[in-house]
N, CA, C and O atoms as a GROMACS GRO file, in nm:
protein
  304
    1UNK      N    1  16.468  -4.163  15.490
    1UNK     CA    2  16.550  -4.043  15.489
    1UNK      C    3  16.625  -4.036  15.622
    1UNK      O    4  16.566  -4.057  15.728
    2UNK      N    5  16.772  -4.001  15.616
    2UNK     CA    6  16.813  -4.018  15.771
    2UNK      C    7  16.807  -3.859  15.829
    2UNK      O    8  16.774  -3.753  15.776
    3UNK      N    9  16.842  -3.888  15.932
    3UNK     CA   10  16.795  -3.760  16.005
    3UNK      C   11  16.935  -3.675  16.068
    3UNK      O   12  17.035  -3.740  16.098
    4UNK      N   13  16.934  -3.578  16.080
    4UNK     CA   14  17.028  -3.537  16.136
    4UNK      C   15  17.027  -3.467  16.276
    4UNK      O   16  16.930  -3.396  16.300
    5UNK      N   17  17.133  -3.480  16.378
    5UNK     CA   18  17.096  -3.438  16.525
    5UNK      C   19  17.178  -3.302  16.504
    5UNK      O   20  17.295  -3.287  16.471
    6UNK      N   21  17.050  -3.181  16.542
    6UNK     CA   22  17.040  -3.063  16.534
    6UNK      C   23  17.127  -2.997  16.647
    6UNK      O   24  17.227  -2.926  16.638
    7UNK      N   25  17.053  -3.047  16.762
    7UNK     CA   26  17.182  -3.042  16.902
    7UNK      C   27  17.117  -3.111  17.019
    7UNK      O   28  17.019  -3.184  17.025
    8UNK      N   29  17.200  -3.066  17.108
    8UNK     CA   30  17.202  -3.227  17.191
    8UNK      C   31  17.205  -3.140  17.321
    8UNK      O   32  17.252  -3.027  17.303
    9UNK      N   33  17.159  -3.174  17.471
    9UNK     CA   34  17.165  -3.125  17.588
    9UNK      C   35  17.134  -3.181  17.706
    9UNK      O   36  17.079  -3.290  17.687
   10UNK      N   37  17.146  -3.151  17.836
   10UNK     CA   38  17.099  -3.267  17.929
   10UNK      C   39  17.051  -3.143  18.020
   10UNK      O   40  17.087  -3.025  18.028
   11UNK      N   41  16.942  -3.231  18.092
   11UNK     CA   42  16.820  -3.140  18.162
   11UNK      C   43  16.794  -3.260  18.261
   11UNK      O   44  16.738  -3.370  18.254
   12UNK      N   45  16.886  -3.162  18.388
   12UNK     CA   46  16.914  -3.373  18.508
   12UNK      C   47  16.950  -3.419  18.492
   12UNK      O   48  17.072  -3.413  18.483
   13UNK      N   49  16.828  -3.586  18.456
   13UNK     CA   50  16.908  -3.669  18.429
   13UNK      C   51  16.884  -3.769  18.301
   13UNK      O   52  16.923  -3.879  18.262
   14UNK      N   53  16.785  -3.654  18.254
   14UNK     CA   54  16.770  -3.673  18.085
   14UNK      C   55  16.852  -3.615  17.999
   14UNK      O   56  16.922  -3.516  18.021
   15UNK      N   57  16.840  -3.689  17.882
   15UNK     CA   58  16.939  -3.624  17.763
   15UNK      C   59  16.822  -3.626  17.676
   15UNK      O   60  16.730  -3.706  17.662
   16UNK      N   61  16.869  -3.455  17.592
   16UNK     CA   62  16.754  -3.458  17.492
   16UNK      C   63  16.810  -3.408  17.402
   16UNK      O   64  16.920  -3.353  17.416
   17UNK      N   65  16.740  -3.416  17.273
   17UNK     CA   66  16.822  -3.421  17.129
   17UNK      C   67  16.669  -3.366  17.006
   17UNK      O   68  16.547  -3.383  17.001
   18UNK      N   69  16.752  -3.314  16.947
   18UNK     CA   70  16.664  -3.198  16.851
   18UNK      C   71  16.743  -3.315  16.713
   18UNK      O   72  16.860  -3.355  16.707
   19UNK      N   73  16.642  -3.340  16.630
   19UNK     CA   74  16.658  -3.382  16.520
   19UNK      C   75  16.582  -3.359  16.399
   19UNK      O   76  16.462  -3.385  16.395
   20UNK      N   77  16.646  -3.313  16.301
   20UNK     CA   78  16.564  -3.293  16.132
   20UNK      C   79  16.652  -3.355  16.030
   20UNK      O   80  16.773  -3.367  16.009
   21UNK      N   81  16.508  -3.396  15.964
   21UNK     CA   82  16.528  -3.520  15.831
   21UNK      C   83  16.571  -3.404  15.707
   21UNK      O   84  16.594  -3.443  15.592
   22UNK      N   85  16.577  -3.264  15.744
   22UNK     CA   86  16.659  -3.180  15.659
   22UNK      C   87  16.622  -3.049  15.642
   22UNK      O   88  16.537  -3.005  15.719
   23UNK      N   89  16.663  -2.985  15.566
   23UNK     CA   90  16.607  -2.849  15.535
   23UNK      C   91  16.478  -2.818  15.547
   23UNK      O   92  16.415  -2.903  15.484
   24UNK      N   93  16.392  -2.722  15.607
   24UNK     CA   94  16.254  -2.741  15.600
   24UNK      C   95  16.130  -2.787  15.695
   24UNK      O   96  16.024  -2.738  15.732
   25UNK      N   97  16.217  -2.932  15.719
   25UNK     CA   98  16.151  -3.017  15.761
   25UNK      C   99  16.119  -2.948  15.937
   25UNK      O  100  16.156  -2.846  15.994
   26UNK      N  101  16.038  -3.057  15.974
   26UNK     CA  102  15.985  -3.060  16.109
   26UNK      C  103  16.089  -3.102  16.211
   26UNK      O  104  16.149  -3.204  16.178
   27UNK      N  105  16.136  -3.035  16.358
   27UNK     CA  106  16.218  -3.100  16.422
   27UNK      C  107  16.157  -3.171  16.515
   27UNK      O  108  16.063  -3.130  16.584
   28UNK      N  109  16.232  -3.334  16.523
   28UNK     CA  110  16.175  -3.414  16.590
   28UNK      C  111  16.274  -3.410  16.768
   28UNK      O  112  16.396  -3.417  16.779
   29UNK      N  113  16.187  -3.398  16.867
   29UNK     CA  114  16.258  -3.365  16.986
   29UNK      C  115  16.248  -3.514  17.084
   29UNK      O  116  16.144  -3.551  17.140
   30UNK      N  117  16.366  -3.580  17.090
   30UNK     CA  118  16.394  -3.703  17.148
   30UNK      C  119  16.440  -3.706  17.288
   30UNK      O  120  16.558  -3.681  17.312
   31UNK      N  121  16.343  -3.739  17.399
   31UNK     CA  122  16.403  -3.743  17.504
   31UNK      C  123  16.421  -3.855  17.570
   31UNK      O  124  16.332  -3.940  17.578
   32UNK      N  125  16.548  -3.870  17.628
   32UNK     CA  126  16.596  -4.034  17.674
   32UNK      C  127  16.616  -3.993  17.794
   32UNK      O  128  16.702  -3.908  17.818
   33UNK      N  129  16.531  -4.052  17.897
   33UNK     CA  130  16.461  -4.055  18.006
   33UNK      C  131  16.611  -4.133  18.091
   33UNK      O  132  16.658  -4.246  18.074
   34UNK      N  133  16.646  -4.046  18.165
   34UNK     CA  134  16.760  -4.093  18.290
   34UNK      C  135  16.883  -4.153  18.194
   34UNK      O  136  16.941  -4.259  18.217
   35UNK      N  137  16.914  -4.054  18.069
   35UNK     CA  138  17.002  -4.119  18.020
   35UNK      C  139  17.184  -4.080  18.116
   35UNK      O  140  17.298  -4.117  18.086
   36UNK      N  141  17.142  -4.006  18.213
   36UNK     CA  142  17.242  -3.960  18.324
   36UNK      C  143  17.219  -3.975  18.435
   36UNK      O  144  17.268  -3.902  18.521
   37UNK      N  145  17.117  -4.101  18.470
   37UNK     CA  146  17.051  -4.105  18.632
   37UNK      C  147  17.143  -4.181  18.677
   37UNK      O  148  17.234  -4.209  18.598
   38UNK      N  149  17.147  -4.224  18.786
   38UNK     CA  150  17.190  -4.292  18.892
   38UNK      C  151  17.172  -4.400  18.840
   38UNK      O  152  17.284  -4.446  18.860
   39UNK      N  153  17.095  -4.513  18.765
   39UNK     CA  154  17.140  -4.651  18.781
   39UNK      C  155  17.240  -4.671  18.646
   39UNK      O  156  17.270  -4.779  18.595
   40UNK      N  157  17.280  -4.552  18.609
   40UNK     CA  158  17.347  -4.597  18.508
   40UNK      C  159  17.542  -4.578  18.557
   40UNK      O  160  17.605  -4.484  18.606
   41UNK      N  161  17.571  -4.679  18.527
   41UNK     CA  162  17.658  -4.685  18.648
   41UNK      C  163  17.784  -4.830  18.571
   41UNK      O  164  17.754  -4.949  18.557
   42UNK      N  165  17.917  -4.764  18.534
   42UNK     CA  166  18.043  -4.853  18.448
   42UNK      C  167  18.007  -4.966  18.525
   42UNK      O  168  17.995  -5.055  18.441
   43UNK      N  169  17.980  -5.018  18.649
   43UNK     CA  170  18.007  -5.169  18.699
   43UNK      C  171  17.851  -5.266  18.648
   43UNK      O  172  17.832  -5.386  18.668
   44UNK      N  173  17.766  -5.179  18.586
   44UNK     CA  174  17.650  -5.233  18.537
   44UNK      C  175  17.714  -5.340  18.403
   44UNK      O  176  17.728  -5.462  18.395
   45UNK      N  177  17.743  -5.222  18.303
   45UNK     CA  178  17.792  -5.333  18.173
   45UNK      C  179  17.900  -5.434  18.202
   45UNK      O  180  17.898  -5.552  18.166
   46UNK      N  181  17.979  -5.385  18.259
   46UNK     CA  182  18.078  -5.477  18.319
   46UNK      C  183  17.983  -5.618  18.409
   46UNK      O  184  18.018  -5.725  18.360
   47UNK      N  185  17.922  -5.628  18.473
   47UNK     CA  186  17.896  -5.756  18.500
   47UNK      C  187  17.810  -5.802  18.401
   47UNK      O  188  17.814  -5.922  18.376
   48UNK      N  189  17.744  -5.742  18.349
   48UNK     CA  190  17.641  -5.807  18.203
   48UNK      C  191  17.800  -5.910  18.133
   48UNK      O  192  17.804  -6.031  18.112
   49UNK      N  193  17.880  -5.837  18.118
   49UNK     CA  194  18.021  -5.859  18.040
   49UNK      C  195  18.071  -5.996  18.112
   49UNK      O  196  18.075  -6.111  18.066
   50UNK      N  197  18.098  -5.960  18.204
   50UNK     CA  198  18.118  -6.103  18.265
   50UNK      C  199  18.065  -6.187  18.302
   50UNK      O  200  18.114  -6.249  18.395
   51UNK      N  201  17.950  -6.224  18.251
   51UNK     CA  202  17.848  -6.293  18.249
   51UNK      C  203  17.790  -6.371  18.126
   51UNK      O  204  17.737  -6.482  18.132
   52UNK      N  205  17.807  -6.308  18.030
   52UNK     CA  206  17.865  -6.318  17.884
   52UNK      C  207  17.967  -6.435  17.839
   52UNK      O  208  17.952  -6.537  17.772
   53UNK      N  209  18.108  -6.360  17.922
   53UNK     CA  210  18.227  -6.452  17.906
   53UNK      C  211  18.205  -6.595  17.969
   53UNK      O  212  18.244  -6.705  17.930
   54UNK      N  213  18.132  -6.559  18.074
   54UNK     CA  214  18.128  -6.711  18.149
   54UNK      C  215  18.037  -6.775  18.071
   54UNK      O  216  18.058  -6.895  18.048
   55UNK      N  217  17.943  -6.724  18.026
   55UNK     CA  218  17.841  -6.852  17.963
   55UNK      C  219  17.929  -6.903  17.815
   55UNK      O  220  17.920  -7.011  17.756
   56UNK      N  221  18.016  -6.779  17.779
   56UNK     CA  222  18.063  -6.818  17.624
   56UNK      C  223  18.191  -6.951  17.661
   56UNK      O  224  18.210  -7.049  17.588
   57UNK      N  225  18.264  -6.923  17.788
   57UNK     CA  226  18.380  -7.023  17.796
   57UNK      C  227  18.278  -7.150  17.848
   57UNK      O  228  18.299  -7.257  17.791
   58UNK      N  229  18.216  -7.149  17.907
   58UNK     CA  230  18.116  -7.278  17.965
   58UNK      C  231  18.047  -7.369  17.806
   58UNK      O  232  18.032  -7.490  17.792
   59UNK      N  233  18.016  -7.260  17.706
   59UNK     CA  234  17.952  -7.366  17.572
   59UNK      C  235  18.075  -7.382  17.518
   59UNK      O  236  18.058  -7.475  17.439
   60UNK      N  237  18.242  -7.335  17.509
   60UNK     CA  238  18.304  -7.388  17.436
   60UNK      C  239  18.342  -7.501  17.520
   60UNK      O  240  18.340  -7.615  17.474
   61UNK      N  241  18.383  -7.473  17.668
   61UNK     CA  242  18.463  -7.594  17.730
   61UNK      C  243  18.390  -7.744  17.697
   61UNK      O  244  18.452  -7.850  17.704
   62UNK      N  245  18.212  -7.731  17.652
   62UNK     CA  246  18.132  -7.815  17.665
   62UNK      C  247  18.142  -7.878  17.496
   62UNK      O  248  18.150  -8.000  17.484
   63UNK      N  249  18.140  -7.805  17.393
   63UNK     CA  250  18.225  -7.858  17.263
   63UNK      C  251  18.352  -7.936  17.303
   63UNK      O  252  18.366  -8.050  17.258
   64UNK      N  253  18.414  -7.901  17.357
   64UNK     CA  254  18.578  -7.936  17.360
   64UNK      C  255  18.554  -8.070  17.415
   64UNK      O  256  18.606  -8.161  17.351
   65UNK      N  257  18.478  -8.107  17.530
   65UNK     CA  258  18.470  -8.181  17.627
   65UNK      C  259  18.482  -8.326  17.560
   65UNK      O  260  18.420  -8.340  17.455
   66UNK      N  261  18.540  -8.415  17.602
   66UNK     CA  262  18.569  -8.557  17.542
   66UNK      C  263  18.413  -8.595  17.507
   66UNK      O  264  18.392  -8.630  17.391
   67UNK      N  265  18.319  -8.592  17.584
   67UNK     CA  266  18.212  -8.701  17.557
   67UNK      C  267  18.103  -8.618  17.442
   67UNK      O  268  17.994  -8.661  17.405
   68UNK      N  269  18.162  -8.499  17.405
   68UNK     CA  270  18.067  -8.415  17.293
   68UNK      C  271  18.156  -8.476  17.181
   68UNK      O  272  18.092  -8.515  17.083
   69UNK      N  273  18.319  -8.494  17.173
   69UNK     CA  274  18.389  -8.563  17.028
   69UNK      C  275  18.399  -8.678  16.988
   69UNK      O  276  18.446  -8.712  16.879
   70UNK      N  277  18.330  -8.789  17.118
   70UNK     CA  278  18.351  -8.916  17.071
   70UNK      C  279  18.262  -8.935  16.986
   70UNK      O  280  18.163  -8.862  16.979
   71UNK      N  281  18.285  -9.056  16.893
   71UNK     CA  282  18.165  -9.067  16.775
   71UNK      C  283  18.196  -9.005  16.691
   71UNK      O  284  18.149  -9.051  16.587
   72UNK      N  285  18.260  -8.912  16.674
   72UNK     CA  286  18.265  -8.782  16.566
   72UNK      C  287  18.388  -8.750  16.486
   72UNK      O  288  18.435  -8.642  16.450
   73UNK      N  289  18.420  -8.852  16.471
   73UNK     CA  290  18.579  -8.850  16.423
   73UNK      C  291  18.673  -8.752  16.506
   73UNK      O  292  18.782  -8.716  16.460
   74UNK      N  293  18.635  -8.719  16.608
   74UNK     CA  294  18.778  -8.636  16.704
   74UNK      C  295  18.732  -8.489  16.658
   74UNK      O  296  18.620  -8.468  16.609
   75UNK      N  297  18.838  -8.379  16.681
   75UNK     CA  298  18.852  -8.252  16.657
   75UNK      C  299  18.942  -8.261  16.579
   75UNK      O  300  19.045  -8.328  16.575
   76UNK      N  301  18.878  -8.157  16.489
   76UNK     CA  302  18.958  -8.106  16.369
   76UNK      C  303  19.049  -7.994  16.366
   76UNK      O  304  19.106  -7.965  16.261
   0.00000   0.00000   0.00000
């Protein structure tokens, strides 16, 4: 059964969230611990990101690379 978020608030540097699976039901209270703290921070995903790209251009350059196509009838 999915649930629905009842409402939502931040207390610091938690975020907490009220949720019910519907009419009736029991509300389930979700708290995400420093979801506004200090290490959370735009230059974090960003280097995960570029870190990513580099390993993804490093396995293609290494496909591409002459001594991975010889033998292999070339690139298609």
């Amino acid at each position: 059964m999915a649930t629905e978020d009842l409402s939502e608030w931040k207390e610091g540097s938690d975020k907490v969230v009220e949720q019910s699976a519907g009419p009736g039901e029991d509300v389930k209270v979700d708290v995400q611990k420093n979801a506004y703290g200090p290490e959370q921070t735009t230059t974090h995903p960003l280097h995960e990101a570029e870190e990513a790209a580099r390993d993804i251009v490093h396995r293609i350059r290494q496909k591409l690379s002459p001594e991975n196509t010889e033998g292999k009838g070339g690139r298609s």
